[in-house]
N, C-alpha and C positions, 0 to 999 in steps of 0.2 A: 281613308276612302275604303267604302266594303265594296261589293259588287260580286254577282255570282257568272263565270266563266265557264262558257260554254265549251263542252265534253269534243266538242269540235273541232279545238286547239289541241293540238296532239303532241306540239312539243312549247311546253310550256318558258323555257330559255330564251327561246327567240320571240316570244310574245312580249316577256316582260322585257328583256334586253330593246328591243322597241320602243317601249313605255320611258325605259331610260335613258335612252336617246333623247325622245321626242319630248317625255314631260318630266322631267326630273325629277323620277322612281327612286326613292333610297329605298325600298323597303318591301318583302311581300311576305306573306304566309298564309299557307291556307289550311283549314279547318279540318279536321281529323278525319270525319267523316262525310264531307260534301265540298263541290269546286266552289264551295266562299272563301274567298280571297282579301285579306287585309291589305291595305297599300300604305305607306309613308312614301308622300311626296315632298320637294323641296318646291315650294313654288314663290318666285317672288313676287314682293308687295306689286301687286295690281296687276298680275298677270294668271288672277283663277281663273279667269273666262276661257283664258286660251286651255286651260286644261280642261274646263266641260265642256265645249268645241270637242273636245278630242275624245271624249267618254263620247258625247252625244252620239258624235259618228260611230263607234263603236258598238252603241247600241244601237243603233240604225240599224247595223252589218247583222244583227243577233252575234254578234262577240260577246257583250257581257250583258247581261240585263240585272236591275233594279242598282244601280251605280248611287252610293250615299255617300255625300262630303261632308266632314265634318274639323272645323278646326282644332289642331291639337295645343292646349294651353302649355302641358308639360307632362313630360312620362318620367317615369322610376324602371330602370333596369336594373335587375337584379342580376345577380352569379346564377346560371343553370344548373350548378351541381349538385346534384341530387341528395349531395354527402348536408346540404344546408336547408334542406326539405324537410318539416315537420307532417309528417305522415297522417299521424293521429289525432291533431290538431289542421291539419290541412291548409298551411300557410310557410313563408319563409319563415326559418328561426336566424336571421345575421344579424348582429349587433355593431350599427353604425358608429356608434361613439367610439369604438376603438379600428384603429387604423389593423384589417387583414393583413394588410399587404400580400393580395391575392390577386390574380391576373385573371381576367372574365376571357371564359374559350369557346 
């Protein structure tokens, strides 16, 4: 889920702590430079209605506007540390076939 979050939300913890209550928010971060907001929800089989129910209202409120769903097939997480960042090449350099035995922090 994207959605841009309006500057009107002033404390952003108890918005999304909200969200995770109400619609089972694993997941948020936003955009370096603008309130765009990525969201991971958990939502189960046949209950996405109830969660645009609850965007919808939000948009109603001017809470969030332009609110996109989209299902997630499957992600790749990667380690963030910086030390496995190929700079100059501009991608991760880790090599899966051998076991890190690295802890993701």
């Amino acid at each position: 889920m994207r959605f841009l979050l309006s500057k009107d939300v002033k404390n952003n913890r108890i918005f999304f702590g909200s969200l995770y209550r109400a619609a089972g928010l694993h997941y948020y971060a936003r955009s370096l430079f603008s309130q765009v907001f990525d969201c991971e929800f958990f939502v189960p089989r046949g209950k996405m209605k109830e969660l645009d129910l609850i965007l919808k209202k939000l948009e109603e409120m001017k809470i969030v506007k332009n609110p996109i769903a989209r299902k997630i097939d499957w992600k790749e997480i990667l380690m963030m540390k910086t030390e496995y960042y190929d700079y100059e090449n501009g991608q991760w350099d880790v090599d899966f076939s051998r076991d890190l035995n690295l802890r993701i922090i």
